[in-house]
C-alpha positions as a Markdown table, in Angstrom:
| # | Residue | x | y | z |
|---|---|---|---|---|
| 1 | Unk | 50.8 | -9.2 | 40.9 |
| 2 | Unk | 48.5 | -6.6 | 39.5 |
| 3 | Unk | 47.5 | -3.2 | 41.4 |
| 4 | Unk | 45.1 | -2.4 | 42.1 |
| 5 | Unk | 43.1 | -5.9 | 42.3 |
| 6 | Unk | 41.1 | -6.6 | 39.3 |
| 7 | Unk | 38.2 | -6.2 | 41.1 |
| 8 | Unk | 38.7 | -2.2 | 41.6 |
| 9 | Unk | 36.6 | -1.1 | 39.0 |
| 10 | Unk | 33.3 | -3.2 | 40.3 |
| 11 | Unk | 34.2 | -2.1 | 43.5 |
| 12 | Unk | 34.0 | 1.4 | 42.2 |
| 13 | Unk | 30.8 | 0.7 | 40.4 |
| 14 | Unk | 29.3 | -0.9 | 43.2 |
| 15 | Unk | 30.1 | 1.8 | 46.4 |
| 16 | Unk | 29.3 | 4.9 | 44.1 |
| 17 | Unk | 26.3 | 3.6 | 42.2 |
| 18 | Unk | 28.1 | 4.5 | 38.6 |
| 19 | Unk | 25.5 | 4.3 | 36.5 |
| 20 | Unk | 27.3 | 5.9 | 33.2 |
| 21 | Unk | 31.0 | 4.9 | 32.2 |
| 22 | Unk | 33.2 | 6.8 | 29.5 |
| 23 | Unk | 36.5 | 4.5 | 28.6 |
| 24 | Unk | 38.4 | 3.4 | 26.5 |
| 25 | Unk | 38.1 | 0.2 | 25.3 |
| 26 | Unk | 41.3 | -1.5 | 26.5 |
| 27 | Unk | 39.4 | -1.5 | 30.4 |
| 28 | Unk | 36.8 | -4.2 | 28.9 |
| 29 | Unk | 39.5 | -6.3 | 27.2 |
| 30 | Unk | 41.3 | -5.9 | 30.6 |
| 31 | Unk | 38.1 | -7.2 | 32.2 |
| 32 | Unk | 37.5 | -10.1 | 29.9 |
| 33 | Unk | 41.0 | -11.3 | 30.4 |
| 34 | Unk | 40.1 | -11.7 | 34.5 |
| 35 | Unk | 37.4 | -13.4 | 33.7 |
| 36 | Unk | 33.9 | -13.0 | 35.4 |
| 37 | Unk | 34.8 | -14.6 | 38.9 |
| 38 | Unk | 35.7 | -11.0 | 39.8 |
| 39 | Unk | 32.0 | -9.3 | 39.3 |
| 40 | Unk | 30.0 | -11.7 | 40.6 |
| 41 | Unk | 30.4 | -9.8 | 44.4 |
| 42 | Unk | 29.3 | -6.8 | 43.3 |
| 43 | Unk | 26.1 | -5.4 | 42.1 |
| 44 | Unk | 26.5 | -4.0 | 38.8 |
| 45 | Unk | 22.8 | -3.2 | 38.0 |
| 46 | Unk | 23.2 | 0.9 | 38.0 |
| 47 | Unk | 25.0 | 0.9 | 35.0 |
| 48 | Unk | 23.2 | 2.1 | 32.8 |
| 49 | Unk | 25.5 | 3.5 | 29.8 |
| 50 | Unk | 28.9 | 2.4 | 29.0 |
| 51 | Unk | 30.4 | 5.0 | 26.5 |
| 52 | Unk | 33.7 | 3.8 | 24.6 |
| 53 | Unk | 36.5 | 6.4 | 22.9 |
| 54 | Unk | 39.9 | 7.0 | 22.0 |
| 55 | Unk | 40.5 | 3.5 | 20.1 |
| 56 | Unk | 38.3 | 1.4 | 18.1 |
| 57 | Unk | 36.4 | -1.2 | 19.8 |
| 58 | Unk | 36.2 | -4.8 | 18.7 |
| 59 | Unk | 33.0 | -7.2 | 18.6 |
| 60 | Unk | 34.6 | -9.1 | 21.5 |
| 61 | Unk | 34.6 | -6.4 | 23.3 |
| 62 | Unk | 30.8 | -5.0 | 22.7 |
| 63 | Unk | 29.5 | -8.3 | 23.0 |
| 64 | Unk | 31.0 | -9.1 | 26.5 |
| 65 | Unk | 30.2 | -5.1 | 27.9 |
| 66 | Unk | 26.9 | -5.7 | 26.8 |
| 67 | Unk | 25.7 | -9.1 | 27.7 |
| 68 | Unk | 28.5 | -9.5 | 30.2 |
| 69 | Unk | 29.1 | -6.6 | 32.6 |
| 70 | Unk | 25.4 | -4.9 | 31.2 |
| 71 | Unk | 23.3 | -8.1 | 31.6 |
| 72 | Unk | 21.8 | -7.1 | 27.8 |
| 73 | Unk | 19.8 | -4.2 | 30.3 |
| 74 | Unk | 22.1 | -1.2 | 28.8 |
| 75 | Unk | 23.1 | 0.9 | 26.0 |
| 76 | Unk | 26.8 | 0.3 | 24.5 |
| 77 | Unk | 27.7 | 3.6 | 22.9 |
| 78 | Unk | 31.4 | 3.5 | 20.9 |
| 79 | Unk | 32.2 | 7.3 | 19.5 |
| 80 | Unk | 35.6 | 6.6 | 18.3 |
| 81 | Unk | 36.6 | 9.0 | 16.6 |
| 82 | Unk | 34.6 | 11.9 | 18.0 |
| 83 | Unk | 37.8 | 13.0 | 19.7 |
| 84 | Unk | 39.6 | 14.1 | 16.5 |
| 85 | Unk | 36.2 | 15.4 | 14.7 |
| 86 | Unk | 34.9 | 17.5 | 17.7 |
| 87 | Unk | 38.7 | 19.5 | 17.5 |
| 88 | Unk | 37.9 | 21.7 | 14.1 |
| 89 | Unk | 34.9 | 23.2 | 16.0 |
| 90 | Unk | 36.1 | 23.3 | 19.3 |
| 91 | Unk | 39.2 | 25.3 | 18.2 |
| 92 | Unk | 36.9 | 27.7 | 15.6 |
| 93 | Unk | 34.5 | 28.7 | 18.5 |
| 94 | Unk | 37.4 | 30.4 | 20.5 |
């Protein structure tokens, strides 16, 4: 059995209002494998932004955050890569 329930995240979302998510994509894959039975208690209409980093993200995976879990109402941002491009001037500017 998984832990916590895959419903943690919506409940998250829903009880704080999130309406801006930075992740990784592995979370939606995660989500898409639980299938959509999950959400449907919660109300997911804050969300605004979902941000992915740290690995590339696959069509799948856009697709199903954006029509899915954003109801085509948000803005899918992936910055993979960022990470390793943002170091150079971070380390220079100290």
């Amino acid at each position: 059995m998984d832990y916590p329930k895959p419903d943690r995240f919506y409940q998250i979302v829903d009880k704080y209002r999130v309406n801006k998510i930075f992740t990784a994509p592995t979370l939606v894959r995660m989500l898409m494998r639980y299938g959509e039975e999950y959400m449907r208690p919660y109300d997911l209409s804050c969300i605004d932004v979902v941000t992915f980093v740290g690995e590339p993200l696959n069509p799948e995976a856009w697709h199903w955050t954006y029509e899915v879990l954003g109801k085509e109402k948000i803005y899918v941002n992936n910055t993979w890569g960022q990470t390793e491009t943002a170091g150079c001037p971070l380390a220079s500017a100290a």
